[in-house]
N, C-alpha and C positions, 0 to 999 in steps of 0.2 A: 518482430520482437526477438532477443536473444534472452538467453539465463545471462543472468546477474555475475558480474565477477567478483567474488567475493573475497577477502580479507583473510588469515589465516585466523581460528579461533582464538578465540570465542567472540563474537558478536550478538547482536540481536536480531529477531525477524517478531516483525508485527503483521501477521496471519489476518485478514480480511475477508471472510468468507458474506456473501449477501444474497437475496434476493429480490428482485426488482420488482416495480409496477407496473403496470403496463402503459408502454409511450416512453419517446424521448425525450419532452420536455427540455432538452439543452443537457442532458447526462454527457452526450460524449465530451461535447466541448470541455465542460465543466473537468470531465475526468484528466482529460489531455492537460489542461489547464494546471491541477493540482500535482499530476507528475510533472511535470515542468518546473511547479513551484519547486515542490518534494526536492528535485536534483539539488537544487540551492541552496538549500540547509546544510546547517553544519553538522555532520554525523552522519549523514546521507552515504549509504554504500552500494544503494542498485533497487531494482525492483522487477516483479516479473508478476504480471496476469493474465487471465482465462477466461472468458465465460462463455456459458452455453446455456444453460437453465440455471446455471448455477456459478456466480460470481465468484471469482477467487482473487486477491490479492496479495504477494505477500514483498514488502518492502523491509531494505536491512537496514540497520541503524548501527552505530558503533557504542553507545550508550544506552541505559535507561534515560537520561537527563536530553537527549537527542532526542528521544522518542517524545516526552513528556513536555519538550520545545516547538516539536510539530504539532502536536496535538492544540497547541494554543495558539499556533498562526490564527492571526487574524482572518486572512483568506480562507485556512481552513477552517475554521469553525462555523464560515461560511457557510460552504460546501457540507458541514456537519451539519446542520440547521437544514437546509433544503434535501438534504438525503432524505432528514427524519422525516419533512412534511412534505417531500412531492415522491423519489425517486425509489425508497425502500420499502418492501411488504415486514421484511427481516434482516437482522444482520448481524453479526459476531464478530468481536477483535479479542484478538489473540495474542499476546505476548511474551515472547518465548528467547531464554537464553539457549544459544547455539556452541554447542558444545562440541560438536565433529562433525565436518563435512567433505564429503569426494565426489568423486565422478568420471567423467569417459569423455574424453572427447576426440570425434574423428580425423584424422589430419587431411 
């Protein structure tokens, strides 16, 4: 996985922090599955996750109205559904306007 390349500001990031239950139950699939969707969208600018004990997800949007169109895919609400009742103990979404962003990168 790399970091996201992102857009000059201001854009959005929808923060995905979770905790899982325990077992796979079909999670990875499902998750590869929904980044995949995610890239297709319209407003879609990248996404970058982590976990270890502690799920992190955070995907960029270029709108609120982007964010608020993924959120009602059909697919995903899928995926929202079977999180609630098979694959999370907990979970937080966060959405946040991006106001400045940098970085480093090595050549």
């Amino acid at each position: 996985m790399a970091i996201a390349k992102t857009p000059a500001t201001p854009y959005y990031a929808v923060i995905f922090t979770s905790l899982r239950t325990d077992g796979e139950n079909g999670y990875g699939k499902m998750a590869e599955a929904m980044e995949e969707l995610a890239a297709t969208q319209p407003g879609f600018l990248g996404i970058e996750s982590a976990r270890d004990e502690l799920g992190i997800t955070v995907s960029y949007w270029e709108s609120l109205e982007s964010i608020a169109a993924w959120k009602q895919n059909s697919r995903h609400v899928v995926a929202q559904e079977r999180g609630r009742d098979t694959w999370y103990e907990e979970f937080k979404v966060r959405v946040c306007r991006v106001e400045r962003d940098y970085g480093f990168e090595r050549e």
